[in-house]
N, CA, C and O atoms as a GROMACS GRO file, in nm:
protein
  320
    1UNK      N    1   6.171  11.712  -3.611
    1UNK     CA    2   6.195  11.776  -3.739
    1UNK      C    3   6.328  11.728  -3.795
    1UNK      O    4   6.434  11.735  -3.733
    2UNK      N    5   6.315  11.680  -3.913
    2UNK     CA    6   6.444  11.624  -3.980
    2UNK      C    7   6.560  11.758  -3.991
    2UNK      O    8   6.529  11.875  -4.008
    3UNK      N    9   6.711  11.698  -3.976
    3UNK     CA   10   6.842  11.771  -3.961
    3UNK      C   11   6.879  11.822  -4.069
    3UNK      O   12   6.975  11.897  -4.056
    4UNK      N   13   6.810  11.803  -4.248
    4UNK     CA   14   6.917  11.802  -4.300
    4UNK      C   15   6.760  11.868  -4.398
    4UNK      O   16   6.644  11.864  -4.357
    5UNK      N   17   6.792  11.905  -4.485
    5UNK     CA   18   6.739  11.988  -4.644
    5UNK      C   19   6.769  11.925  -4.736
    5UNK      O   20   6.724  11.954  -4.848
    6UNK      N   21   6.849  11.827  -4.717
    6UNK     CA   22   6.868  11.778  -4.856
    6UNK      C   23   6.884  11.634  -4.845
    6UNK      O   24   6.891  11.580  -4.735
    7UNK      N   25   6.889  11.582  -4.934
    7UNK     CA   26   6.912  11.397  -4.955
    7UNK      C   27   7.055  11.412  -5.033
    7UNK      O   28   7.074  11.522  -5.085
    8UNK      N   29   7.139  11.332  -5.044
    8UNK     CA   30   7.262  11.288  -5.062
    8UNK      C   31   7.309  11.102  -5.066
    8UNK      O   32   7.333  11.009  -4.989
    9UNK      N   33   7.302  11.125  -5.182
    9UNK     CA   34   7.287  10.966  -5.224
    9UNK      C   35   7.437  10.954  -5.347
    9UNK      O   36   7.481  11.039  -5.424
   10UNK      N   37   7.475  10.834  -5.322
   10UNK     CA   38   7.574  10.771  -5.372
   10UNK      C   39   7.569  10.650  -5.456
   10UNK      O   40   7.520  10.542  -5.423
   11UNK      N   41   7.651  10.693  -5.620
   11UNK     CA   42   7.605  10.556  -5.687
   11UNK      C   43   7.728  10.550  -5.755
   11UNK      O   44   7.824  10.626  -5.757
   12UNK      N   45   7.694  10.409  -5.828
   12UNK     CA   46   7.834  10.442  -5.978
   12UNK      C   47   7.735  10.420  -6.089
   12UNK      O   48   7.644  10.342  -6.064
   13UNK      N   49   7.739  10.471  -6.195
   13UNK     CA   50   7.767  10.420  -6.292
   13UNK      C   51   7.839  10.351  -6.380
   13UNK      O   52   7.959  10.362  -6.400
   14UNK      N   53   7.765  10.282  -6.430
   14UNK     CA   54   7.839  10.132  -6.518
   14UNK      C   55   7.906  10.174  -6.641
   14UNK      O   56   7.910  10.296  -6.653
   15UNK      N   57   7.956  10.110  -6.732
   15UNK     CA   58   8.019  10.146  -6.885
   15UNK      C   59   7.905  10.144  -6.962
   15UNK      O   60   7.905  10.209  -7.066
   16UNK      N   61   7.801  10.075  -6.927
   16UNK     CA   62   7.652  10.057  -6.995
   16UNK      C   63   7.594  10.216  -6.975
   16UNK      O   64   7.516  10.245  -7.066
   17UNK      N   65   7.613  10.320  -6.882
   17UNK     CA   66   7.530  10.422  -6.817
   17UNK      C   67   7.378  10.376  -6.750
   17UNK      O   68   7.274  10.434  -6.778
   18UNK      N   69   7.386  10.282  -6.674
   18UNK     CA   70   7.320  10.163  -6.594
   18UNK      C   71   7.362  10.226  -6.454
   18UNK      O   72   7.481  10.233  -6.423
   19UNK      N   73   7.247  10.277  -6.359
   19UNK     CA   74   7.305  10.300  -6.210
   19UNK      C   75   7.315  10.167  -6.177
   19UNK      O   76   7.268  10.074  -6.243
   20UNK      N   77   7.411  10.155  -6.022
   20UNK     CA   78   7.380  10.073  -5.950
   20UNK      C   79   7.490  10.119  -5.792
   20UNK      O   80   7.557  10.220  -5.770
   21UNK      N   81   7.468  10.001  -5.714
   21UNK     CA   82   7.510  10.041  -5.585
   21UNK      C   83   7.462  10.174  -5.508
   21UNK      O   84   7.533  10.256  -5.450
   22UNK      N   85   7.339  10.174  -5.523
   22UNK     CA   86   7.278  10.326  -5.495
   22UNK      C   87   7.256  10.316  -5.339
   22UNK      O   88   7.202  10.225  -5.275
   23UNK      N   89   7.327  10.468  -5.281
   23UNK     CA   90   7.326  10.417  -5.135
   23UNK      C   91   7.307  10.544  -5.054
   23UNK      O   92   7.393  10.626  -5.088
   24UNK      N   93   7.229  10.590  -4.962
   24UNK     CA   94   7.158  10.707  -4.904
   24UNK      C   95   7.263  10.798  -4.789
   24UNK      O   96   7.275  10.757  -4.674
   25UNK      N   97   7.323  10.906  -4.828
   25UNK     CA   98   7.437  10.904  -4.775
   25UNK      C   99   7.428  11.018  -4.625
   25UNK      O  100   7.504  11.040  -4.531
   26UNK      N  101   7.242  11.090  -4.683
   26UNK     CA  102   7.208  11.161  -4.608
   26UNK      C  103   7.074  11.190  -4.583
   26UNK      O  104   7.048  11.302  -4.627
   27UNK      N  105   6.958  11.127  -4.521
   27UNK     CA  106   6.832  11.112  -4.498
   27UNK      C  107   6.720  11.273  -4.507
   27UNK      O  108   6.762  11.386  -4.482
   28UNK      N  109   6.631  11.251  -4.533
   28UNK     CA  110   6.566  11.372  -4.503
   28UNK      C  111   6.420  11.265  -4.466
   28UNK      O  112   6.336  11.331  -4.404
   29UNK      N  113   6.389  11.165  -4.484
   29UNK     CA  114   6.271  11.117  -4.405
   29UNK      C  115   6.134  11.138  -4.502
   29UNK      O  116   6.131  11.159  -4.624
   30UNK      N  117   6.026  11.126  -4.409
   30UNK     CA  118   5.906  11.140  -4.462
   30UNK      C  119   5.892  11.042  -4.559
   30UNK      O  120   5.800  11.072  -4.635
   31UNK      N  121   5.954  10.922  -4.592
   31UNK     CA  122   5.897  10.824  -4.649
   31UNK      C  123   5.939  10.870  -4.820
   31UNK      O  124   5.880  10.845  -4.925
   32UNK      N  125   6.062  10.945  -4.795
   32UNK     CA  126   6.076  11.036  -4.948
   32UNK      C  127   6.281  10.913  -4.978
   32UNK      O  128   6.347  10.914  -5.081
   33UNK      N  129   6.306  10.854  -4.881
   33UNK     CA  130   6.446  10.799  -4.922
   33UNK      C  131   6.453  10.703  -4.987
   33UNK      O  132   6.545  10.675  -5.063
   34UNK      N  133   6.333  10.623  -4.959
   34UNK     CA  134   6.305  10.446  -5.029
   34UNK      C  135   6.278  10.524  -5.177
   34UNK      O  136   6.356  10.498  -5.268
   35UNK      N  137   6.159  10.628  -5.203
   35UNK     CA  138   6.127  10.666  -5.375
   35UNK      C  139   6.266  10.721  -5.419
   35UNK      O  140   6.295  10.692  -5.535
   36UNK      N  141   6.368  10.800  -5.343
   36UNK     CA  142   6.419  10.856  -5.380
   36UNK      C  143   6.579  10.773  -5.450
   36UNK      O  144   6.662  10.828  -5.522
   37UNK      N  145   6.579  10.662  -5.411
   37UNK     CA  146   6.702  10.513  -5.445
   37UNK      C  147   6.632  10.442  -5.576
   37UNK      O  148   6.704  10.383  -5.657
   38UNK      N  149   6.469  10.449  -5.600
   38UNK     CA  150   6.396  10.390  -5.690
   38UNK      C  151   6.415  10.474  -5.797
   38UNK      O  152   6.432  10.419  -5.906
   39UNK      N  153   6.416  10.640  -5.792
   39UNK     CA  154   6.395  10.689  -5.897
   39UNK      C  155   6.560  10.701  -5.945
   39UNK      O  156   6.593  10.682  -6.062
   40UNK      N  157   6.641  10.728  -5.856
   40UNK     CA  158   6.751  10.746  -5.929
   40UNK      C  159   6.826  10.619  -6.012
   40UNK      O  160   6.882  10.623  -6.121
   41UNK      N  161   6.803  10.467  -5.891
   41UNK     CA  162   6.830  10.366  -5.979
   41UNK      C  163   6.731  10.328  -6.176
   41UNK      O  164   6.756  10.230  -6.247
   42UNK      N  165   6.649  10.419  -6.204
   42UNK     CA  166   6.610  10.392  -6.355
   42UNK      C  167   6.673  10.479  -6.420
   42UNK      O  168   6.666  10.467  -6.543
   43UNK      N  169   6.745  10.582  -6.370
   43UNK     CA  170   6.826  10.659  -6.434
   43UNK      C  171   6.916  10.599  -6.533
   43UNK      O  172   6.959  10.484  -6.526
   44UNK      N  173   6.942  10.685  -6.628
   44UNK     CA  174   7.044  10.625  -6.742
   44UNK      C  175   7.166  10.732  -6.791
   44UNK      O  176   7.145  10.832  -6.860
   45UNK      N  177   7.248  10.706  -6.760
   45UNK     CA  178   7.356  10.828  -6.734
   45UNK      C  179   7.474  10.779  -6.846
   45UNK      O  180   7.510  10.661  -6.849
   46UNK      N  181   7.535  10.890  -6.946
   46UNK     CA  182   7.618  10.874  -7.033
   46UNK      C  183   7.783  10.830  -6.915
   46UNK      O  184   7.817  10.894  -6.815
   47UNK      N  185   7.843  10.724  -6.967
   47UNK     CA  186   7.932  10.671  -6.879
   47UNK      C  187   8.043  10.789  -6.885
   47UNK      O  188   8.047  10.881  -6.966
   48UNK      N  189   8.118  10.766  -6.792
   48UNK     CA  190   8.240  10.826  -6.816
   48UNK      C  191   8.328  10.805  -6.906
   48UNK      O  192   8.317  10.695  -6.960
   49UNK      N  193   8.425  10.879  -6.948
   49UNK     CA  194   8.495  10.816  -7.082
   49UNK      C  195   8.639  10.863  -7.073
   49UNK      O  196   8.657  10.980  -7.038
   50UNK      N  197   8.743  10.785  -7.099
   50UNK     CA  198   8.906  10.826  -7.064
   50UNK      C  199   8.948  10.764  -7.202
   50UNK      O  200   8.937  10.644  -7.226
   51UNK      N  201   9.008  10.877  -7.312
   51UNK     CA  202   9.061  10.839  -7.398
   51UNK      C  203   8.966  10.758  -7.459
   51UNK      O  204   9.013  10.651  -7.497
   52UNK      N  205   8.819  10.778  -7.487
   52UNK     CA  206   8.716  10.730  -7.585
   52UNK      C  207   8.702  10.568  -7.513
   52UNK      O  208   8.700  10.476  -7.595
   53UNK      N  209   8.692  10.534  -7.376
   53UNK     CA  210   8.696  10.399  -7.311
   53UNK      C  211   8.583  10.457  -7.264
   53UNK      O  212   8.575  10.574  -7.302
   54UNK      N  213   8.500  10.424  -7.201
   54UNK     CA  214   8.433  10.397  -7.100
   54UNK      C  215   8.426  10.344  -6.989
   54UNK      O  216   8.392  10.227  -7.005
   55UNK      N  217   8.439  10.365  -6.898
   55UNK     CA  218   8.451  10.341  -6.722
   55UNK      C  219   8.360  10.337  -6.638
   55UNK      O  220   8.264  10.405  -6.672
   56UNK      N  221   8.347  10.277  -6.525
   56UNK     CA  222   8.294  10.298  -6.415
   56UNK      C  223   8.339  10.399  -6.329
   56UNK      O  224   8.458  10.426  -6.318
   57UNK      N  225   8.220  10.479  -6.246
   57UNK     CA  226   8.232  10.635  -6.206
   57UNK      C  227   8.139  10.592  -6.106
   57UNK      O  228   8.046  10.511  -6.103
   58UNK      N  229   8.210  10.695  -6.003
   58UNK     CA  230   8.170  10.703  -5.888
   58UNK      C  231   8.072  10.856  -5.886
   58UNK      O  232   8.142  10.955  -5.909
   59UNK      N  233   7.964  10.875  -5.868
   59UNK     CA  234   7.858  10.998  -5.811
   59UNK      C  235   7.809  11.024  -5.692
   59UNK      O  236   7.771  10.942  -5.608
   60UNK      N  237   7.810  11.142  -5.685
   60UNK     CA  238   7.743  11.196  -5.528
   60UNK      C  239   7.654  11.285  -5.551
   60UNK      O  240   7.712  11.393  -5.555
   61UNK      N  241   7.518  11.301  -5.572
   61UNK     CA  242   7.400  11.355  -5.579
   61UNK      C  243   7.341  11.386  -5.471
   61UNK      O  244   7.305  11.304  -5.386
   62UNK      N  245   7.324  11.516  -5.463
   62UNK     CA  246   7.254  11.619  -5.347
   62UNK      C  247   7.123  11.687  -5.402
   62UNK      O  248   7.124  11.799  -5.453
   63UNK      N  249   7.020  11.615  -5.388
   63UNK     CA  250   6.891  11.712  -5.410
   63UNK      C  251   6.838  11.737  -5.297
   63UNK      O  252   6.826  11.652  -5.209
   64UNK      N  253   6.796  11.875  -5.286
   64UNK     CA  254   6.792  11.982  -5.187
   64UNK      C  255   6.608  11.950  -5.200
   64UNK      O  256   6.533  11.939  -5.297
   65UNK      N  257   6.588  11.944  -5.056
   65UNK     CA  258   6.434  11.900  -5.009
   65UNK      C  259   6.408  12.005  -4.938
   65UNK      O  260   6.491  12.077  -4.882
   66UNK      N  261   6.260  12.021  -4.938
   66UNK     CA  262   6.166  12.153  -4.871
   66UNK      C  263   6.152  12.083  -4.726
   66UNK      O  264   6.046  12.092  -4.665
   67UNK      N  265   6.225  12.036  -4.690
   67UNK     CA  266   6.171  11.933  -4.540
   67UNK      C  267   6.100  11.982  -4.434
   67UNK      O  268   6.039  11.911  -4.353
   68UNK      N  269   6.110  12.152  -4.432
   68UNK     CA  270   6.076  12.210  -4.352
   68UNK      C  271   5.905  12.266  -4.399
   68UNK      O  272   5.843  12.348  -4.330
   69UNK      N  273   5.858  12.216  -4.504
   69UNK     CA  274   5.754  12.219  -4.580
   69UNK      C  275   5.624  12.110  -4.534
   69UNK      O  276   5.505  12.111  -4.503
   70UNK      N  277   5.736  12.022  -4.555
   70UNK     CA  278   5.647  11.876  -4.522
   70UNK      C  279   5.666  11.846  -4.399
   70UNK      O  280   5.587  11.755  -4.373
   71UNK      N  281   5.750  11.882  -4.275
   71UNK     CA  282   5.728  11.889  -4.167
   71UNK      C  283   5.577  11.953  -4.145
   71UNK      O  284   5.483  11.893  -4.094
   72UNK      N  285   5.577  12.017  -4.168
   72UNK     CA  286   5.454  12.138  -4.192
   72UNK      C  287   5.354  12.102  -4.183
   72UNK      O  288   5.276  12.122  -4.090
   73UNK      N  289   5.330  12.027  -4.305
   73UNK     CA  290   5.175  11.933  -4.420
   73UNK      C  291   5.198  11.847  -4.267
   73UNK      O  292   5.129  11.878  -4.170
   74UNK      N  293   5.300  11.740  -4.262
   74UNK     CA  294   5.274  11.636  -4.152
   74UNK      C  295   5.213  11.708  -4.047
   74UNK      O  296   5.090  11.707  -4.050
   75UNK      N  297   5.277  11.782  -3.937
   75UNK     CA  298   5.229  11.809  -3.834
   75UNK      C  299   5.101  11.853  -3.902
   75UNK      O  300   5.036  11.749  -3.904
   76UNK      N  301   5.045  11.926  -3.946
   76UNK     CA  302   4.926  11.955  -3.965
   76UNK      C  303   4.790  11.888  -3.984
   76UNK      O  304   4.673  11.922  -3.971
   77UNK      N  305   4.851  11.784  -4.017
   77UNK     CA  306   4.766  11.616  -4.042
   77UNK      C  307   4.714  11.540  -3.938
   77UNK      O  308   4.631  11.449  -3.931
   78UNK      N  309   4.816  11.628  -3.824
   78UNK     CA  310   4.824  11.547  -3.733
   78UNK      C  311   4.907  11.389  -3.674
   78UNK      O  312   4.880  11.323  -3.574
   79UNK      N  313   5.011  11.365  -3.779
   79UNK     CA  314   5.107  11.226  -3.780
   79UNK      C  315   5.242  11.299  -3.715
   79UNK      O  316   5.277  11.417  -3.714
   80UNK      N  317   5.291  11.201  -3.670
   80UNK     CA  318   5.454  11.235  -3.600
   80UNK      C  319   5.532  11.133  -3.676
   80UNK      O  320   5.653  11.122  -3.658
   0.00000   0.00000   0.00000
């Protein structure tokens, strides 16, 4: 059974609001971490801005997973 409830992933955004460097900082499994780097890299995020500039920004995104759900569905399927 996976350790953690949540995924925790790390990116920057560009001056464009363009992800990139997207990087998995905390697993939850089930084949949910590879979709979960895909969906956030199409993301399009308003850049940061200092004195009306635009910058590159560092993010840390925590979405909170039912893991103990899909442990569940899996074992029940019968897969390990």
């Amino acid at each position: 059974f996976p350790s953690h409830d949540s995924a925790t992933l790390s990116f920057q955004v560009n001056f464009d609001g363009k992800v990139q460097d997207v990087r998995l900082l905390n697993s939850v499994g089930f084949g949910l971490d590879a979709q979960l780097i895909q969906a956030v890299q199409r993301l399009t995020f308003v850049p940061a801005r200092q004195e009306n500039i635009p910058f590159r920004s560092e993010v840390i995104l925590e979405l909170p997973i039912k893991a103990r759900y899909l442990y569940e569905i899996q074992k029940a399927a019968g897969q390990k």
